[in-house]
MARFI-340308 format. One record per residue (C-alpha): residue in one letter; x, y, z. Coordinates in steps of 0.25 Angstrom, whole numbers, plus 5000, padded with zeros to 4 digits. Layout:
MARFI-340308
AXYZ...
//
This chain:
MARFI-340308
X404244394783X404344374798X403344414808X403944524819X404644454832X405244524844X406444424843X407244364833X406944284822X407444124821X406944034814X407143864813X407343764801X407243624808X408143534807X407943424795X407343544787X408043594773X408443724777X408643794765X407343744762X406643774773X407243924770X406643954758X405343874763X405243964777X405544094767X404444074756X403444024767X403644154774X403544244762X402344164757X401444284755X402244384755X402744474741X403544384734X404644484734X404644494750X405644364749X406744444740X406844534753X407244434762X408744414766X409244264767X410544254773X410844094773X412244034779X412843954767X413043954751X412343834749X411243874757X411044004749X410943924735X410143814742X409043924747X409244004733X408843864725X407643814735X407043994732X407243954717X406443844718X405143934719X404944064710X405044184720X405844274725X407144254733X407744304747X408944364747X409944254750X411244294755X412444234764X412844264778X414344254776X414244334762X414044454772X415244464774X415344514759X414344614761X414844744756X414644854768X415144994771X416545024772X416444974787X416444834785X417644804775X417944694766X418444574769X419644504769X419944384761X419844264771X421144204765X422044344766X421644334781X421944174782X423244224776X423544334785X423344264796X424244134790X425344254792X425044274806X425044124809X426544094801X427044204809X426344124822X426943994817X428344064816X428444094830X427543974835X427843844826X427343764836X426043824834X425843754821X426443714807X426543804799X425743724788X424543764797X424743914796X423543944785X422643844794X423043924806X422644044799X421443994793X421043944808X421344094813X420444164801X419344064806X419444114820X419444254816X418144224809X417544164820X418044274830X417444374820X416244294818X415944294832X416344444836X417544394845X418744504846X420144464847X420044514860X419244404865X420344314863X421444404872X420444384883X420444204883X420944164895X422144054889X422944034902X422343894906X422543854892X423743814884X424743914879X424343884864X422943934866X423944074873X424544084860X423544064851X422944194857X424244264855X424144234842X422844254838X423144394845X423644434829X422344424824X421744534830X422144644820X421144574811X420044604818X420544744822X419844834810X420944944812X422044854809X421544854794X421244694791X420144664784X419044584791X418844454789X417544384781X416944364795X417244494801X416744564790X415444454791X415144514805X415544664801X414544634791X413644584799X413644674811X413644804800X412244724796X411744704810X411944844812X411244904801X409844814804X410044854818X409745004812X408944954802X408144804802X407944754788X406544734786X406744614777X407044474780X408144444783X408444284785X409844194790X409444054787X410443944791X411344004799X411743944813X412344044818X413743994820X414344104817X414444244825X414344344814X413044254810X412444224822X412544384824X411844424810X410944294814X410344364827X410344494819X409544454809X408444364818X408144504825X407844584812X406444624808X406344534797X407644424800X407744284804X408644174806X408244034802X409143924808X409443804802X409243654809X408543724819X408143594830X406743614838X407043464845X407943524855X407443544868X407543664873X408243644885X409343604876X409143714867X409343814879X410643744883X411243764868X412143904875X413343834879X414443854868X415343744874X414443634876X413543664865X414043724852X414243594846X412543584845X411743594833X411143694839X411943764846X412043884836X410543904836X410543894851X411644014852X410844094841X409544084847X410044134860X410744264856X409344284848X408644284861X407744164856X407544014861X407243894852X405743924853X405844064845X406543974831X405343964823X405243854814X405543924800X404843824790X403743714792X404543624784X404543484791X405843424797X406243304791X406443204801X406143274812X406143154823X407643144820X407843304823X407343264837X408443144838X409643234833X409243344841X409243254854X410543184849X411243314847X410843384859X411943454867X412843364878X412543304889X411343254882X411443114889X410043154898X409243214886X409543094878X408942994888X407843064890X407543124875X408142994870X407142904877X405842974872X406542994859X405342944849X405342934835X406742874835X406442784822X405842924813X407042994819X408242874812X407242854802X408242914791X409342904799X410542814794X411942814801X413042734794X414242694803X415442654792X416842584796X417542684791X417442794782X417442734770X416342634774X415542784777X415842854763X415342714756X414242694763X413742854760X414142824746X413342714745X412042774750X412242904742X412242804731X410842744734X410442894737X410742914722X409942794717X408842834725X408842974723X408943024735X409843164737X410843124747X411743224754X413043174761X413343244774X414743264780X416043344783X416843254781X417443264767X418343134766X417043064768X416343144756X417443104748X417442964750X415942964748X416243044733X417242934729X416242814731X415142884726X416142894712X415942764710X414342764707X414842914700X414143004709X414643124711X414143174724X413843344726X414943374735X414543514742X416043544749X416743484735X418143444738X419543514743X420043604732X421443554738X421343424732X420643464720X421643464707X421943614706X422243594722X423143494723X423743564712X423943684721X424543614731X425443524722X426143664719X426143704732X427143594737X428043624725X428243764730X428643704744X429143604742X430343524733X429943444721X429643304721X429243184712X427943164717X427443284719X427943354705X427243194699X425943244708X426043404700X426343334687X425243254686X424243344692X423143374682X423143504682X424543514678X425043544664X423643574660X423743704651X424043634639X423843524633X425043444636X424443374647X424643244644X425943244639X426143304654X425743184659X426643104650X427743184655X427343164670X427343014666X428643004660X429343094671X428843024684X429242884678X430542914672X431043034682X430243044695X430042904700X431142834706X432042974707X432443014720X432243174719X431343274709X432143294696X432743424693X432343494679X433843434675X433443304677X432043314670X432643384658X433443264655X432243164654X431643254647X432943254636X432543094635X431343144628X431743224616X430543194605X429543274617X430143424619X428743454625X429343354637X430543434640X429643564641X428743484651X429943444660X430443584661X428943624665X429243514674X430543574681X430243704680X428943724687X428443594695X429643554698X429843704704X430643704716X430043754729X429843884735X430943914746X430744034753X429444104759X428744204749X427444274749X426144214749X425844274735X427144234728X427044074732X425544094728X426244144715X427144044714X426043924718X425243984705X426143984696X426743854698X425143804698X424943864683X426243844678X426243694682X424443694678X425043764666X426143654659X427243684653X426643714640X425043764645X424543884648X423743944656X423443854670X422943744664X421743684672X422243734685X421043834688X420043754680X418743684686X418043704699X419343664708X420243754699X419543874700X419443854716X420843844718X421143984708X420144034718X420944004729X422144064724X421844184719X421144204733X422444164739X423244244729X422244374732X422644364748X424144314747X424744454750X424344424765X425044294765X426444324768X427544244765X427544094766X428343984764X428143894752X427743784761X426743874769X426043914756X425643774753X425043744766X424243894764X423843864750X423343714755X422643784765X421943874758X421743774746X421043674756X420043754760X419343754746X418243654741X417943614726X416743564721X416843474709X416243504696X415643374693X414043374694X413843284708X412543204707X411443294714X410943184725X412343174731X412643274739X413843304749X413643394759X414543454772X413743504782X413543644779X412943624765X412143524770X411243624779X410543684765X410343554759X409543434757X409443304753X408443184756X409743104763X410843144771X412143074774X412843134787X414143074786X415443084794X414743074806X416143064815X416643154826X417743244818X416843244806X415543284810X415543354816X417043404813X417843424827X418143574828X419643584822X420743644831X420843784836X422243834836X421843964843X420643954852X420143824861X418843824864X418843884877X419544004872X418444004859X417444014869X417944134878X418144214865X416644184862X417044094848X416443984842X416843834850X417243744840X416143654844X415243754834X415743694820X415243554828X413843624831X413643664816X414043544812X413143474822X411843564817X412043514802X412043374806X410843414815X410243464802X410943334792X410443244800X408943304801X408743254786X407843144779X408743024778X410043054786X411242944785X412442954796X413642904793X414942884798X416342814800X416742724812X418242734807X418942814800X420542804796X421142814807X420242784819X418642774825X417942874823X416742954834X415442964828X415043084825X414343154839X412943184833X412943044825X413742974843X412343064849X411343004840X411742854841X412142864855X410642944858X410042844849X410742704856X410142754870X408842814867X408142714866X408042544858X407242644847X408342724845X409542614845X408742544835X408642684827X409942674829X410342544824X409542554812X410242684807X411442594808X410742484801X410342574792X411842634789X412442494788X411842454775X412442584769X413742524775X413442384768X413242454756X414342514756X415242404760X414742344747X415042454737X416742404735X416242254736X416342214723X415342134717X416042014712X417141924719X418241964713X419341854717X420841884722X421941894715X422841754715X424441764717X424941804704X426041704698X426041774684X426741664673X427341744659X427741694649X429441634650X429641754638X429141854649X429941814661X431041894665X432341854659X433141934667X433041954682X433842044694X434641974706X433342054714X432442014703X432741864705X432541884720X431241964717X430741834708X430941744719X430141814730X429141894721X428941844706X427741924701X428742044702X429641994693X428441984683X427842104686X429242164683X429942084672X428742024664X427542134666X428742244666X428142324677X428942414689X428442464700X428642634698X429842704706X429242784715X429142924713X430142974719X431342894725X430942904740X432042864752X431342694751X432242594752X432642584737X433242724739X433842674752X434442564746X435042654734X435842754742X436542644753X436842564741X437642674733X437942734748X438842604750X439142564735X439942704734X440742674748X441142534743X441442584730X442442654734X443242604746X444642654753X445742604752X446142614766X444742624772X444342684787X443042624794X442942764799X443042814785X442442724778X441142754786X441342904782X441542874767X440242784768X439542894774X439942994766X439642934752X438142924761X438043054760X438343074745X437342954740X436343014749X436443144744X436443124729X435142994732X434343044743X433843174740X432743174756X433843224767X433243154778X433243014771X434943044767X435043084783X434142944786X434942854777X436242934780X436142894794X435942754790X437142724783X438042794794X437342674802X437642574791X439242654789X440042574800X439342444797X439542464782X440942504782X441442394793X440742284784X441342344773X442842344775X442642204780X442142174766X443442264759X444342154769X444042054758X443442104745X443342224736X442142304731X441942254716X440542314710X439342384716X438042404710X438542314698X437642244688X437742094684X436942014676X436941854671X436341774660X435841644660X435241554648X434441444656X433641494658X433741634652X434041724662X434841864666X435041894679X435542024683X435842094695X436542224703X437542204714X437542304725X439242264727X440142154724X441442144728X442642054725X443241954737X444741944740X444541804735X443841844722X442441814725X441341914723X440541964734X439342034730X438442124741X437142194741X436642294750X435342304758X434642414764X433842324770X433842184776X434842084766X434041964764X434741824773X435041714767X433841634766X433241754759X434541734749X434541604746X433041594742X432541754739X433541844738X434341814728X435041944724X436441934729X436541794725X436041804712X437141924710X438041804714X437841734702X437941854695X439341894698X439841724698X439541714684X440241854683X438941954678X439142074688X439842184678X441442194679X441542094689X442141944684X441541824690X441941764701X441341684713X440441764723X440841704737X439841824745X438441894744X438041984753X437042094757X437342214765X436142254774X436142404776X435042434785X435242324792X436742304794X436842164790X437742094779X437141964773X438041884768X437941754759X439341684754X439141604740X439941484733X439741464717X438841344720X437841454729X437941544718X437741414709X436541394716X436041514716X436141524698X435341394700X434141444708X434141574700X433941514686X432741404693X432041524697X432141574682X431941444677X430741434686X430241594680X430341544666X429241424665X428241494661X427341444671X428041494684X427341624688X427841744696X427141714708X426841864716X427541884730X428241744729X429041744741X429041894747X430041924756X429141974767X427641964766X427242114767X428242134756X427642214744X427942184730X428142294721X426942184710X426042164721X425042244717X425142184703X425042054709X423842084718X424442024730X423342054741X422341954735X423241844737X424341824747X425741764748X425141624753X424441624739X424641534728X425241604715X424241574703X425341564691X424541644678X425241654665X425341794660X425641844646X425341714637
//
C-alpha cells in the first residue's frame, strides 16, 4: 500500500477535516486498484471506542472488505507467552495501595484525612501508570535532588519508596494494566525487529501522549509497510515556531506539542508529514488565525507583525459566534435556546464542553420543548437511583440512625419493591413520619414502634412492616474495624434485605435497568478484589465505596433526539456535526487546571523525565484547535459564576486580545461575533418572561363567614390575632399547621422546653431552710437530669448547661426574694373562661402563679428570649394579662379567684424581670378590649388582614407563603374578600 522510503512514515489530517472520515477516504483511495482482499490484510490500530464503531460504520457504508480494526490499549489483553503475565485487576491494586497509605496516614495524620486515603491511592496507581508508561524506574526518584524544597516534597519520596516492590518482577506482584501495555508492546517491537510484517500496519489518531504509545508509534512509522496518521495536524505554523516546540517547560501546553516531540524522536521535520487525504478543509482562513492565536509565549512580536498582514479576517469569523452570559445560567439558556432553532431548522448541533454542571443545566431547559439531548458521558452512577441507594446504606453502617435519613431510605424507590406491597409501604411511611418522627427529639427504638403499631389492630400486615422496620433499616451501626469482604457483606445484605421488603423476594428492582446493572458490576468487581483490602473502619468503607462509586457513568435508556448531541472533548475528535457549540470557555474549565500533586512538583516530574502537568492543558488545547476548526463554531462562556469573576478561557483571552490589536478589521470581526452572540442572550432572556402580564397579588384580608370564625382563642392566640390575623385564619378557619419538623433539632422551641421544666422542677420543690449556695447546686443539679432525659446532642446539653450555671446565681437570688412574700401555687396550669356576648372561650397555659402574703395572685412567665416592655403589653402582647383575667374570674384549675395584684416575665437569656402591677379596674380593662376585638372579628365583614402589625419587619410568618407576601408589602392596603359564602 505504500511506496519504500529510507525514513519513517507520518502522515497529516488537517485541522477542520472529519478525521474518521478522512480515515476510511485515505484507505480506499489507496487500495483503489489494488485486490479487493488486500484491505482485510491491513491492521488499524485507532486510539478510542468510539473512534473504532465510528470507522467501522463509515466501512459499512460501501460494500467491501474491511481492515482489521483493533484498539491500542486492548494490548494489554493480548494473550503472550508465559513471559509477559497477566494483569492485575486495576482495583485490587487501588486497594492495596489504599493499605499502604492508612498505614502512612497512621503515622503521619497531618498528611491528610483519612476520608482521602482511596483518592490517595487512586493518585498513587495514576503515577505508577505514568512511570510505567514512560519507562521511568523507581530509582530515578531516589536520585531528585529535594533539599532546596520543603520537607513534604522529602517525605513523599520516602513514602513512595513502598512502591518499588511492585515494579520488582521477583517480588511476585502482578504488573499493572500499563506495565503489562509496554511489556506487551516492547515483546512486539522485538519480534518485527527480527522479523518486519509485510502488511500494513496503521495507528490513526493517536497523539502520542503517552510513552508506551509514542514507543509502539515510532515502532510502527519505520516498518516496511507501517504509518502513523496524526490527527489535527497544523501546516500554518511557521516553521521557525515548529522548531522551537522541544522545551517541555514552556511549551507542553501547545496543541502541538506532542507532534512536535514525535517528529523529533522519528528523525523527521514538519516537511516529511504528507498530507493523508485531498479532502478540503473547512474553513481553512480560520486555521490560520487559531494557529497565530495559539502560537507558544512570548508571542507579543509575531503577533504584531502576523497580526497586521493578517488578511482574510472577515472569511476567517465568518461562522464564528462568541456568546459572553452574566452568569451561568444566562450561558446554559442561551445554548438552549439555539439548540432549539438547530432542531427547527434541522441542523445536527453538537454541544462541546467539560464541564458537566453546565450540560446539566442545558438538559433541564431543554425538557421543557422535550428534547432529550444525546448525552455521550451520561451522568454519575452515584446519583443515579440504585447509587444513592448504595450510599443511603453506607451511612447506616457508620453511623446512628436518624429521622431523616431512615424517612430518606423509606421512601426511596427502590425499597420494598420485591412484592407487591409497595403502596401500602408508602402509606405506612406516611402514617409513621407524621404521627412518630416529626416533632420527636431521638429515632424511636423497635419498643416504641411496636406500640403505634398496636393502635392499628384491623392491619396485622402493619405490624409486620414496623418490625422490617426495626429490625433492618433501623440496624444499628457497625462498631469495630472488620475486613474489607465482611462490611461489603454486611452493605449487600442490608441493600437486598431493605430492596427486598419485609414480605418480597428476591432484590426487588435493585439490579434492574441500565444504572442497576452498572452498579452489580461494580460490586462484584469490588467483592472479587476485596481480600486485598485489609480491615477498615465502617466509616473508611463509605468513603472507599463512594469513591469507587464516583467514578462510574450511566447513560440513560431513553432514546435522545439524534440532532442533539453532547459531547466532552475526547468523543468529539471522531465526530461531526454541521454546528458546534465550544462552551465553558473559562480558566479552570477548559482547559481544566492540572489538579494537585501530593507527591511530585513539577520540578521533581521533570528530573524523573515524567510527564508536566501542563500536558493534559495541551491535549485539551489540541481539541479545541480541532473544535474550533469546524463549519459554524459558537463560543460561549460565563462572566460570573456563584461565587466570583471568572478568567476567560486562555485560547478564547488570545483570540480577542489578537483580534482587538491587529488591526480596525479585526476589532470589528470581533465586535460582530459579539453582536452576533448577544441576540442568542436576548433570546434567551426571554424564554421565562411570560407572555402575559400577570398582576401581583393584593394584601389578603380574608372575610368568613361569623359561623367559621374561631369561637375559642389561646392568651398567645389573641396576641397572634392582634399582630398577624391571616394566621388565625389560616389556622382555626382553614384548619391548617405548619408540619413539626423532622426531627426535634436544639431551635429555640427545644430551648425554651428544657429551662422551663429546668426551673418549673426547682420551684416546685423548695427548702424549707434554703442556702444560696445550695440552692445554686440543687438548681444545677435538676440541669443535669432534665438535659439528660430531653437533649439527646451532648454538645448542646454542655452549651445550655453552661448557660444556666450563668443564669443559677441570678435566678436563685431573685427567687428567695420572691419566697420573702409569696408562695409557689401552680406551674404549667391550664385555665379557661366563657363568655356569652359575644360568644367566646378564652383559654390559656400559665408558666407559674403563686400566691401573695396578702392573697393576691401573682402570675409569671418565663422567656428564653427578650420579654416584651410595656408598651408592647398594653397594645400587642397581651398573654400575661389576658391570663389575669383568667385567674380574677377564678378559671385556672384548683385555684379560687382572687385579685392578681402582679404579672411578670422572667427573661432568661437576657437576665431581666419585667414587671407590670394590676388593680381590678386594669384587668377590668383589659376584659373590655379583649371582647372589642372579638366583637370586631365576628362582623362578617372585618377580614384577617395578613402581617397586621409584625413585631419586627424581617419577622417571618409561618402563613406567608399562603398569603403571598413578596407581591405586596406591609405599607399595602389590605383588600377585604369574603370567603366561603
Amino acid at each position: 500500500m505504500f511506496d519504500p522510503t529510507p525514513s519513517a512514515r507520518v502522515f497529516g489530517v488537517s485541522l477542520g477535516v472529519d478525521f474518521p472520515k478522512a480515515l476510511v477516504h485515505g484507505l480506499r483511495a489507496r487500495m483503489r486498484n489494488r485486490p479487493p482482499h488486500e484491505m482485510a490484510q491491513v491492521e488499524l490500530f485507532v486510539n478510542s471506542r468510539r473512534m473504532l464503531n465510528r470507522v467501522r460504520d463509515l466501512f459499512d457504508d460501501e460494500a467491501g472488505f474491511v481492515p482489521r480494526l483493533r484498539l491500542i490499549t486492548d494490548l494489554a489483553q493480548m494473550s503472550l507467552d508465559d513471559t509477559v503475565p497477566a494483569a492485575v485487576a486495576p482495583l485490587r491494586r487501588q486497594l492495596e495501595l489504599h493499605q499502604l497509605i492508612l498505614a502512612l496516614l497512621e503515622k503521619e495524620p497531618d498528611l491528610a484525612p483519612k476520608s482521602a486515603a482511596f483518592d490517595l491511592a487512586e493518585s498513587v496507581a495514576q503515577l505508577m501508570d505514568e512511570m510505567h508508561g514512560e519507562g521511568v524506574n523507581p530509582a530515578a526518584l531516589e536520585t531528585l535532588d529535594v533539599q532546596d524544597m520543603s520537607e513534604h516534597w522529602a517525605r513523599s519520596l520516602r513514602f513512595l519508596s513502598l512502591i518499588n516492590p511492585f515494579f520488582d518482577p521477583s517480588a511476585g506482584h502482578a504488573p499493572d494494566v500499563e506495565t503489562r501495555q509496554r511489556m506487551v508492546v516492547s515483546k512486539i517491537i522485538e519480534g518485527w525487529q527480527v522479523t518486519p510484517p509485510q502488511h500494513p500496519i496503521v495507528i490513526a489518531g493517536s497523539t502520542g501522549s503517552r510513552g508506551t504509545t509514542a514507543l509502539l508509534m515510532q515502532a510502527v512509522a519505520n516498518l516496511p509497510q507501517g504509518a502513523l496518521i496524526l490527527p489535527g495536524f497544523d501546516t500554518d505554523l511557521p516553521k521557525q515556531t515548529w522548531n522551537d516546540l522541544d522545551d517541555a517547560l514552556s511549551a507542553e501546553d501547545h496543541p502541538q506539542y506532542r507532534f512536535a516531540a514525535l517528529l523529533k524522536r522519528l528523525d523527521l521535520t514538519r516537511g516529511d508529514v504528507q498530507n493523508w487525504t485531498d479532502l478540503p478543509t473547512i474553513a481553512t482562513e480560520r486555521n490560520k488565525l487559531i494557529s497565530l492565536a495559539l502560537r507558544p509565549a512570548p508571542v507579543t512580536d509575531q503577533w504584531q507583525i502576523e497580526g497586521r498582514q493578517f488578511e482574510g479576517i472577515a472569511q476567517a469569523t465568518e461562522g464564528l459566534t462568541l456568546i459572553e452570559a452574566q452568569k451561568p445560567r444566562d450561558e446554559a439558556l442561551a445554548i438552549a435556546a439555539l439548540l432549539r432553532r438547530s432542531v427547527d431548522d434541522g441542523i445536527s448541533t453538537a454541544l462541546i464542553t467539560p464541564d458537566r454542571n453546565l450540560t446539566r443545566q442545558v438538559a433541564a431547559a431543554l425538557d421543557r420543548w422535550n428534547i432529550e439531548p444525546d448525552d455521550s458521558a451520561g451522568r454519575p452512577l452515584a446519583l443515579s437511583a440504585p447509587g444513592r441507594f448504595l450510599r443511603q446504606i453506607t451511612v447506616m453502617m457508620s453511623e446512628g440512625p436518624a429521622a431523616d435519613r431512615l424517612l430518606a431510605l423509606l421512601k426511596h424507590p427502590l425499597t420494598n419493591t420485591g412484592g407487591d406491597a409497595r403502596g401500602n409501604h408508602l402509606r405506612w411511611t406516611r402514617d409513621l413520619e407524621l404521627q412518630v418522627l416529626r416533632g420527636a427529639a431521638s429515632v424511636p427504638d423497635r419498643e416504641e414502634l411496636t406500640q403505634w403499631a398496636l393502635k392499628f389492630e384491623e392491619e396485622p400486615d402493619r405490624a409486620v412492616w414496623v418490625d422490617w422496620v426495626a429490625t433492618i433499616c433501623l440496624a444499628p451501626p457497625l462498631g469495630n474495624d472488620m475486613p474489607l469482604t465482611e462490611l461489603l457483606e454486611h452493605h449487600l445484605e442490608l441493600a437486598r434485605a431493605i430492596a427486598r421488603g419485609p414480605s418480597g423476594d428476591d432484590t426487588g428492582e435493585l439490579w434492574n435497568r441500565a444504572a442497576g446493572q452498572m452498579c452489580h458490576e461494580i460490586v462484584s468487581n469490588l467483592a472479587e478484589n476485596a481480600t486485598f483490602g485489609g480491615e477498615l473502619s465502617p466509616l473508611a468503607y463509605r468513603d472507599l465505596f463512594r469513591s469507587i462509586l464516583s467514578k462510574g457513568e450511566v447513560r440513560d435508556p431513553n432514546t435522545p433526539h439524534p440532532e442533539v448531541m453532547f459531547w466532552g472533548t475526547l468523543e468529539a475528535r471522531v465526530q461531526g456535526a454541521d454546528r458546534v457549540i465550544l462552551a465553558g470557555l473559562n480558566d479552570g474549565v477548559w482547559p481544566e487546571l492540572p489538579g494537585p500533586d501530593p507527591w511530585l512538583n513539577r520540578q521533581m516530574r521533570l528530573q524523573a523525565g515524567l510527564p508536566l502537568p501542563e500536558r493534559r492543558v495541551g491535549l485539551s488545547a489540541h481539541d479545541f484547535q480541532q473544535a474550533v476548526a469546524s463549519k459554524e463554531v459558537i463560543l460561549t462562556r460565563s462572566v460570573k459564576d456563584e461565587d466570583s469573576e471568572t478568567v476567560p478561557s486562555r485560547w478564547l483571552n488570545r483570540i480577542c486580545n489578537l483580534m482587538a490589536g491587529m488591526s480596525d478589521a479585526g476589532e470589528k470581526a470581533l465586535d460582530d461575533m459579539r453582536a452576533r452572540g448577544a441576540k442568542w442572550l436576548e433570546f434567551a432572556s426571554t424564554i421565562d418572561q411570560p407572555t402575559e402580564t400577570i398582576a401581583s397579588e393584593k394584601r389578603p384580608s380574608p372575610a368568613p363567614p361569623a359561623s367559621s370564625r374561631p369561637r375559642q382563642l389561646s392568651a398567645t392566640g389573641v396576641s397572634k390575632l392582634i399582630r398577624d390575623p391571616f394566621a388565625v385564619y389560616a389556622d382555626k378557619v382553614l384548619h391548617l399547621r405548619a408540619l413539626d419538623p423532622l426531627q426535634r433539632g436544639s431551635d429555640a422551641l427545644m430551648r425554651g422546653t428544657v429551662l422551663h421544666d429546668v426551673f418549673e422542677k426547682y420551684v416546685d420543690s423548695p427548702p424549707d431552710d434554703p442556702d444560696p449556695t445550695q440552692e445554686q447546686v440543687r438548681l444545677r443539679d435538676i440541669a443535669d437530669q432534665v438535659l439528660a432525659d430531653q437533649v439527646p446532642n451532648l454538645a448542646t446539653r454542655i452549651l445550655w448547661k453552661a448557660r444556666i450555671d450563668r443564669i443559677a446565681p441570678w435566678f436563685v437570688g431573685q427567687e428567695l426574694q420572691r419566697r420573702a412574700f409569696s408562695r409557689n401555687q401552680a406551674n404549667e396550669v391550664w385555665g379557661r373562661v366563657r363568655f356569652e356576648d359575644p360568644e367566646f372561650e378564652l383559654v390559656a397555659k400559665a408558666d407559674r402563679i403563686d400566691r401573695h402574703q396578702n392573697g393576691s395572685l401573682l402570675i409569671y412567665d418565663y422567656k428564653t428570649g427578650s420579654p416584651p416592655n410595656e408598651k408592647q403589653q398594653k397594645h400587642f402582647d397581651k398573654q400575661l394579662l389576658l391570663e389575669a383575667v383568667i385567674a380574677e374570674i377564678g378559671g385556672f384549675e384548683d385555684i379560687d379567684s382572687a385579685s392578681v395584684s402582679m404579672v411578670s416575665y422572667i427573661g432568661l437569656t437576657p437576665q431581666k424581670e419585667v414587671a407590670t402591677n394590676l388593680s381590678s379596674a386594669d384587668i377590668d380593662t383589659v376584659k373590655e378590649e379583649l371582647l372589642s376585638l372579638i366583637s370586631a372579628y365576628s362582623d362578617e365583614n372585618q377580614g384577617y388582614t395578613s402581617r397586621r402589625a409584625m413585631h419586627m419587619q424581617r419577622f417571618a410568618g409561618d402563613y406567608d407563603h399562603l398569603a403571598r407576601f413578596g407581591e405586596w408589602d406591609d405599607s399595602d392596603t389590605p383588600m377585604v374578600t369574603e370567603v366561603g359564602r
